[in-house]
PABATOR-568298 format. One record per residue: x, y, z of N, C-alpha, C, O in turn; residue number from 1. Coordinates in pm, 1 decimal, always signed. Layout:
N
X/Y/Z/X/Y/Z/X/Y/Z/X/Y/Z/NUM
...
This chain:
109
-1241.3/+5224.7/-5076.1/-1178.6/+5151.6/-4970.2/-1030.3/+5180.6/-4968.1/-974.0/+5218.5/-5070.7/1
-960.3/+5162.7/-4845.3/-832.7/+5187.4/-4873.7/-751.3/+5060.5/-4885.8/-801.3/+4950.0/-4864.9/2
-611.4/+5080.6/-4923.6/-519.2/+5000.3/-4953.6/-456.4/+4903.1/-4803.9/-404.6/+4791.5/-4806.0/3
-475.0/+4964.0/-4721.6/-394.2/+4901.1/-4616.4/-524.7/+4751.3/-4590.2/-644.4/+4770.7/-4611.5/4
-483.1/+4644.6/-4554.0/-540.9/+4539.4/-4535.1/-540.9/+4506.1/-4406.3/-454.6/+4554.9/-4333.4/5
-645.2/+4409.7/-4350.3/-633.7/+4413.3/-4184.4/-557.9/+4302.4/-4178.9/-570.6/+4219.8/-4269.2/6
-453.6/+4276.7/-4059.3/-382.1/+4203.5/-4022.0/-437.2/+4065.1/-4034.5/-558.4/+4050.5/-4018.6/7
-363.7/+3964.6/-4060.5/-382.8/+3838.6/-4067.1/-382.9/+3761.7/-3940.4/-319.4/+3800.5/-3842.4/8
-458.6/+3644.7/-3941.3/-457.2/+3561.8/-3786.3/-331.0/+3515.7/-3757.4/-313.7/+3454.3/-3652.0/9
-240.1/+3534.9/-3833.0/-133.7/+3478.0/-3808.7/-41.7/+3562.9/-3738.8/+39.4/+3515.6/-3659.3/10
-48.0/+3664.2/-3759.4/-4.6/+3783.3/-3694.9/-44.0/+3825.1/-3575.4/+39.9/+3856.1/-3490.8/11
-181.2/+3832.2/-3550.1/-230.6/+3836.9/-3461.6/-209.1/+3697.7/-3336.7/-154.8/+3741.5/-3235.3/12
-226.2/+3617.1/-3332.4/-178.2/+3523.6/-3276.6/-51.2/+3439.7/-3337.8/-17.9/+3411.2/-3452.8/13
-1.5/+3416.2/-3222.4/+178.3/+3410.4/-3254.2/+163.7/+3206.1/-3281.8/+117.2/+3102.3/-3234.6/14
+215.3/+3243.5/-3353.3/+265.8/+3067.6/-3339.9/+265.8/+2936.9/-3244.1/+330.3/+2956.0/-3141.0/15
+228.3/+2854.1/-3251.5/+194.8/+2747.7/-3060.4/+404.0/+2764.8/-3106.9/+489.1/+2811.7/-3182.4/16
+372.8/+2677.2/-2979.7/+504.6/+2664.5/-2970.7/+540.0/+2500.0/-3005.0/+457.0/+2418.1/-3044.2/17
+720.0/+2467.5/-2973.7/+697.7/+2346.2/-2995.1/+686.4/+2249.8/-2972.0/+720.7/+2153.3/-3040.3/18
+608.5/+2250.5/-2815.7/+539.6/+2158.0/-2750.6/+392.9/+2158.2/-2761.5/+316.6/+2086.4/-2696.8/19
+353.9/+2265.3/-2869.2/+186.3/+2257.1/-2866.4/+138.2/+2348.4/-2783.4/+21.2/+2379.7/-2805.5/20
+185.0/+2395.0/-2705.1/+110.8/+2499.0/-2630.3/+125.4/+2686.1/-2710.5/+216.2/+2734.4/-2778.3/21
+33.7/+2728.4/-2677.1/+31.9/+2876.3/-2693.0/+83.6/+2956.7/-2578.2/+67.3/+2948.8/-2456.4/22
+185.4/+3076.8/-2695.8/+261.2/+3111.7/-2590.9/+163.7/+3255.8/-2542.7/+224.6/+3334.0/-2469.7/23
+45.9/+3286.9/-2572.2/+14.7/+3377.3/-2533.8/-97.5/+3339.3/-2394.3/-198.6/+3405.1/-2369.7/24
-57.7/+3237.3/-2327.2/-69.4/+3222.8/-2160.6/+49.1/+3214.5/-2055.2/+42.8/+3122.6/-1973.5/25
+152.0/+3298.5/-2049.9/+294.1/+3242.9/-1987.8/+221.0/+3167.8/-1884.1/+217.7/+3045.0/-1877.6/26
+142.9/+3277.3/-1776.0/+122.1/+3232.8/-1659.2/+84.3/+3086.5/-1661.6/+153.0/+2998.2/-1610.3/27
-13.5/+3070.3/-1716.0/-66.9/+2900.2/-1727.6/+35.9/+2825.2/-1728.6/+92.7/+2771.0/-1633.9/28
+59.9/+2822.9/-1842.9/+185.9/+2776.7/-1899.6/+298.0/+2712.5/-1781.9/+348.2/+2600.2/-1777.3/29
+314.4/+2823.9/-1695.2/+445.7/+2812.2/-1580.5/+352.8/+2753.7/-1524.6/+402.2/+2644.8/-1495.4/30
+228.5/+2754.7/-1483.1/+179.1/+2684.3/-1337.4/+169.2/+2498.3/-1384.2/+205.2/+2396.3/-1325.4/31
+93.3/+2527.1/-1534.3/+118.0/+2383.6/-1599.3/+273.6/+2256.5/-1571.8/+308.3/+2140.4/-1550.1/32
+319.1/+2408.3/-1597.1/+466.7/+2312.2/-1622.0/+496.9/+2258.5/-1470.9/+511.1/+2139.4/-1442.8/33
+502.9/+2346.0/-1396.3/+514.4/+2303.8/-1266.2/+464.7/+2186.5/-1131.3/+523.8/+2127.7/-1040.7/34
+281.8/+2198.1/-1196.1/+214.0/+2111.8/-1191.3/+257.9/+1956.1/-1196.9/+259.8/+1861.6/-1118.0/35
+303.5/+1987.1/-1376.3/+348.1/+1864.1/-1445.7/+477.4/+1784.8/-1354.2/+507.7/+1665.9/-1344.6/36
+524.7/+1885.6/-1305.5/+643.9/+1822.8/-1231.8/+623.7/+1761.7/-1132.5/+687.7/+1661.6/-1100.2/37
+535.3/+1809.7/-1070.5/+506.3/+1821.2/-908.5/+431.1/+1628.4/-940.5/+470.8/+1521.3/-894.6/38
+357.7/+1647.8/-1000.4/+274.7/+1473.7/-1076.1/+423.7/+1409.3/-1062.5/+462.6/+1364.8/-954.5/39
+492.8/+1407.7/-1163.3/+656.6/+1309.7/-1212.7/+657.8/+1251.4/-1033.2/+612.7/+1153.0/-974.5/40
+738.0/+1377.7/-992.5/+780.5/+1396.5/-844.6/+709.5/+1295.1/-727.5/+759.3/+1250.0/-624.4/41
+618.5/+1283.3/-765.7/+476.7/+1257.8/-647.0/+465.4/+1078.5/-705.1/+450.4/+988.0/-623.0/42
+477.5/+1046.5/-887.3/+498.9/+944.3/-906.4/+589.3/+859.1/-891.8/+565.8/+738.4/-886.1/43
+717.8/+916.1/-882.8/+896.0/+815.5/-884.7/+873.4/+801.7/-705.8/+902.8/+695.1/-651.8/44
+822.1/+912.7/-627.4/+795.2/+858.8/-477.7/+701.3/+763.2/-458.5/+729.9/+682.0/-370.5/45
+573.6/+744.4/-526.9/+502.2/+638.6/-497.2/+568.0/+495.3/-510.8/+566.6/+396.3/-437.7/46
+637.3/+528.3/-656.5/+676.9/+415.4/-711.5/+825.6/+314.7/-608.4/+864.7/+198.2/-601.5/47
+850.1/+403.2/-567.7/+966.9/+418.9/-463.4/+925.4/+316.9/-338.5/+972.1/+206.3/-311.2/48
+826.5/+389.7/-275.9/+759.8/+352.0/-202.5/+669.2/+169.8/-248.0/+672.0/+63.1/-186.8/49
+615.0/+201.2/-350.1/+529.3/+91.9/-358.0/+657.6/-38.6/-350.9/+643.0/-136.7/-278.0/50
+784.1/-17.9/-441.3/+869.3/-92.0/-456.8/+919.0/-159.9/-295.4/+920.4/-280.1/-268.8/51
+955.7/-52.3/-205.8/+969.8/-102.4/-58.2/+902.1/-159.5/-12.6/+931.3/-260.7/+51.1/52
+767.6/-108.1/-31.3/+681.6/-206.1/+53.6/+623.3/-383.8/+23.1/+564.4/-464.5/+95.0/53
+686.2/-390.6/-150.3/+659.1/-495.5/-198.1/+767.3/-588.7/-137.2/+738.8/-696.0/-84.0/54
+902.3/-536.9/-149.5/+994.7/-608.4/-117.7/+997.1/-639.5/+87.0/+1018.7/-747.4/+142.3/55
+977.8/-551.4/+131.0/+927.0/-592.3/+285.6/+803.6/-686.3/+280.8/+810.9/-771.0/+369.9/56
+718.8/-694.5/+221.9/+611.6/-777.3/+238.1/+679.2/-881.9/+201.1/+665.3/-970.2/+285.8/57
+771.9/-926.5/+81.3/+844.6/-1021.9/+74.1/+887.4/-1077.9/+158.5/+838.0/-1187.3/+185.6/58
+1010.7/-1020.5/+245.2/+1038.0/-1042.5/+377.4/+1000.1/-1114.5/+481.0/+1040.9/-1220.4/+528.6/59
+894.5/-1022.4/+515.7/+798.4/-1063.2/+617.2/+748.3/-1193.3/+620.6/+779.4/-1272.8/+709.3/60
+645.0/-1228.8/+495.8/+598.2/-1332.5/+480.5/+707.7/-1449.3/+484.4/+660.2/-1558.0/+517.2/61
+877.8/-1447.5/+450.9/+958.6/-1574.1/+441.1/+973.2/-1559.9/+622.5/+985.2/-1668.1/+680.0/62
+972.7/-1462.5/+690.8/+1019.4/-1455.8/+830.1/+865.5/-1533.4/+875.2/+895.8/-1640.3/+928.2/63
+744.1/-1520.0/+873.1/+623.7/-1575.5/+902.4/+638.5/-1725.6/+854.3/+597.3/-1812.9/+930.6/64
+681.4/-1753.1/+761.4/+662.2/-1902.3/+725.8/+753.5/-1980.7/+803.8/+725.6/-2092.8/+846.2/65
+863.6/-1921.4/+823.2/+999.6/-1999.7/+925.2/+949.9/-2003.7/+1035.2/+944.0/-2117.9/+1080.8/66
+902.9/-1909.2/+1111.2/+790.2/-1908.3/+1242.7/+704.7/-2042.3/+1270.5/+693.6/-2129.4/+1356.8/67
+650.7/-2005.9/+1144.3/+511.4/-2111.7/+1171.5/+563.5/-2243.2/+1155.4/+482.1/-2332.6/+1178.5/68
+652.6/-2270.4/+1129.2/+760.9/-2396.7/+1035.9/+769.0/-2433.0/+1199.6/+711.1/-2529.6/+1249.5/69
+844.8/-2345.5/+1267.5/+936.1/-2393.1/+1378.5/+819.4/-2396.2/+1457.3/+864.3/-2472.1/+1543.1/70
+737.6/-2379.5/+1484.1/+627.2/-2369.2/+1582.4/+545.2/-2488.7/+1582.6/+491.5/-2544.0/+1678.6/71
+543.8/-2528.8/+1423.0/+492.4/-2675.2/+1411.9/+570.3/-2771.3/+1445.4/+519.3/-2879.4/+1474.6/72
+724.2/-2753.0/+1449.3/+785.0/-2863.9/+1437.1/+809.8/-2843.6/+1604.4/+825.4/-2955.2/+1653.9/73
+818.6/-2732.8/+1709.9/+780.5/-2716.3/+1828.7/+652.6/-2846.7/+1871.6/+663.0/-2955.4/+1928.5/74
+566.9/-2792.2/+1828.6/+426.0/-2825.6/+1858.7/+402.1/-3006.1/+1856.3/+348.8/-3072.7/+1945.0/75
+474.3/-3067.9/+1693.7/+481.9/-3187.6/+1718.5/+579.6/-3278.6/+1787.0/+590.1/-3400.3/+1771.3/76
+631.8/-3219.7/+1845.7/+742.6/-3287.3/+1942.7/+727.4/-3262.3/+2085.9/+810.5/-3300.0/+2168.5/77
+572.0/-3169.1/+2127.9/+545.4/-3161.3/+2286.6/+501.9/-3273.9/+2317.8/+466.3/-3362.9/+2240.5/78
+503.3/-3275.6/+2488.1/+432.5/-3364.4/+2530.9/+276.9/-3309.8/+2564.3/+217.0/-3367.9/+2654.8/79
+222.1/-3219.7/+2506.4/+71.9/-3152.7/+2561.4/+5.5/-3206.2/+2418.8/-115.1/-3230.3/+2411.6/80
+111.4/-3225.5/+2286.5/+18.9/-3275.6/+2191.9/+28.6/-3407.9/+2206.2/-75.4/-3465.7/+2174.5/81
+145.7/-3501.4/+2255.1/+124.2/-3652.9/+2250.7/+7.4/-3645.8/+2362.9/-87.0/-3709.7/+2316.4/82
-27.5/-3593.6/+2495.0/-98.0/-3577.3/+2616.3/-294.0/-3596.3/+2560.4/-379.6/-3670.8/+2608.0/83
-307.4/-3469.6/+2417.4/-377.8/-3460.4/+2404.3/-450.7/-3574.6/+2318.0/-567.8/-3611.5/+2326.1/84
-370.6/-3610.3/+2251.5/-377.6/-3739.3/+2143.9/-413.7/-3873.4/+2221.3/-507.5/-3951.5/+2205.6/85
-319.1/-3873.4/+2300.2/-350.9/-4005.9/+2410.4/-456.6/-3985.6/+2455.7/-486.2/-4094.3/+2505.2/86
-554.0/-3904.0/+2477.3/-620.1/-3830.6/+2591.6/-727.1/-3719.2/+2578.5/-748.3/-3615.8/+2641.9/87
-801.0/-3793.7/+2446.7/-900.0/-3698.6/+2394.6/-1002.6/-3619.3/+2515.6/-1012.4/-3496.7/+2520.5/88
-1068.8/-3704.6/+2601.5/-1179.6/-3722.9/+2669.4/-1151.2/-3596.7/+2732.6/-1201.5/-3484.9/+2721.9/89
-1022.4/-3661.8/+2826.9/-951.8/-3602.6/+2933.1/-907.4/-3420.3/+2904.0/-908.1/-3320.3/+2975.8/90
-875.2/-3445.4/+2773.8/-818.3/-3284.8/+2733.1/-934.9/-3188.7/+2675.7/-908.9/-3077.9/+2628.9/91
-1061.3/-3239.3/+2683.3/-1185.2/-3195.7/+2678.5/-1228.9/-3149.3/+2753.1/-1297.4/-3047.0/+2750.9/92
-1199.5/-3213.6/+2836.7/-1265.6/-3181.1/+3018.7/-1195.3/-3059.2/+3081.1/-1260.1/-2966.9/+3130.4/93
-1066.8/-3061.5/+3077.6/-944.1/-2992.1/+3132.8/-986.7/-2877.5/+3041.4/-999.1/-2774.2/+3107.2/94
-1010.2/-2863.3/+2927.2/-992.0/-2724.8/+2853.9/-1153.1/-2685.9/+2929.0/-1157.9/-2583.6/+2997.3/95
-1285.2/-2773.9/+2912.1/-1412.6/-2690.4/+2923.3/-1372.9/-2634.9/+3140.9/-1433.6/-2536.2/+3182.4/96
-1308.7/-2685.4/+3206.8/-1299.9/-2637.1/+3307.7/-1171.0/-2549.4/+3342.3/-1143.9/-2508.2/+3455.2/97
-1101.1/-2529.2/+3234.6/-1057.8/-2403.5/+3253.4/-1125.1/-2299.3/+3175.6/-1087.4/-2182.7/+3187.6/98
-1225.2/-2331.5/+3093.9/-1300.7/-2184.8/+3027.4/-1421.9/-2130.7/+3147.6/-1446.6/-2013.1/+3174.3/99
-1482.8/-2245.3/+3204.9/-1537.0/-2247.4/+3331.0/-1490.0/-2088.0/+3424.1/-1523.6/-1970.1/+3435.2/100
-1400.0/-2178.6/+3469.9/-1271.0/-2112.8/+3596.9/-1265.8/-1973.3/+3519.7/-1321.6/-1875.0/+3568.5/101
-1181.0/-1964.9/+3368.3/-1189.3/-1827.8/+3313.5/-1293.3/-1723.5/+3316.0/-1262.4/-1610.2/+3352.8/102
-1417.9/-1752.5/+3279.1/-1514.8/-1697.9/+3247.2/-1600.7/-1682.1/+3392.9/-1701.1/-1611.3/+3385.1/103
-1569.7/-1742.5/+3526.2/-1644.6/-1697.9/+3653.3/-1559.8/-1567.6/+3695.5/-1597.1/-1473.3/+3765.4/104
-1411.4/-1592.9/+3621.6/-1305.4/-1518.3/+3724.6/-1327.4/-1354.7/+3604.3/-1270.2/-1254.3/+3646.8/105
-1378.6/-1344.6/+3514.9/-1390.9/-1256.8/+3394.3/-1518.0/-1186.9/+3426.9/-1526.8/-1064.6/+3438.4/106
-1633.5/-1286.2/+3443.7/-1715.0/-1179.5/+3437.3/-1784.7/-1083.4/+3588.6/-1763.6/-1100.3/+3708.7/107
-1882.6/-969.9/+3506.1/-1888.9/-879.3/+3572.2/-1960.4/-884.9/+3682.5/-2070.3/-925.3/+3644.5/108
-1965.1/-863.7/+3829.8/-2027.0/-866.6/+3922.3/-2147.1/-773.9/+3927.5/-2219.6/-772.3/+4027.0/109
């Protein structure tokens, strides 16, 4: 046999690197890395996003409650709700003959 010895695995394949990856895929490697970014990128925008839309929904809902606030306090100070209160029978009648009137003038010939 001869003296020369066959190369070791260590030689043959190079060292990972020191993130763990092997450097004998650059290509991967670059598309990985890029990938990886493109994820980060795609997450700080969601997060971005999710954050706006939490804080507008915030919003919204205090602008909806002042609405409905003033609409009630509208509502109990008409005279169509003292009208109706006084005037159960009467505001029974008046609503089923305007659904009447609505619904001849609605439907289809």
């Amino acid at each position: 046999m001869s003296n020369q010895t066959s190369p070791s695995k260590s030689e043959n394949n190079p060292a990972p690197k020191a993130n763990g990856r092997d450097s004998s895929h650059p290509v991967a490697d670059q598309i990985a890395s890029t990938l990886h970014a493109s994820v980060d990128s795609l997450h700080q925008s969601a997060a971005t996003t999710e954050s706006s839309l939490r804080d507008k929904q915030v919003a919204s809902g205090k602008a909806f409650d002042q609405k409905r606030k003033a609409f009630e306090k509208s509502w109990n100070t008409s005279g169509v709700k003292k009208y109706a209160v006084e005037n159960p029978v009467k505001t029974a009648g008046i609503a089923f003959g305007i659904g009447m009137l609505a619904s001849m003038l609605l439907r289809k010939k």
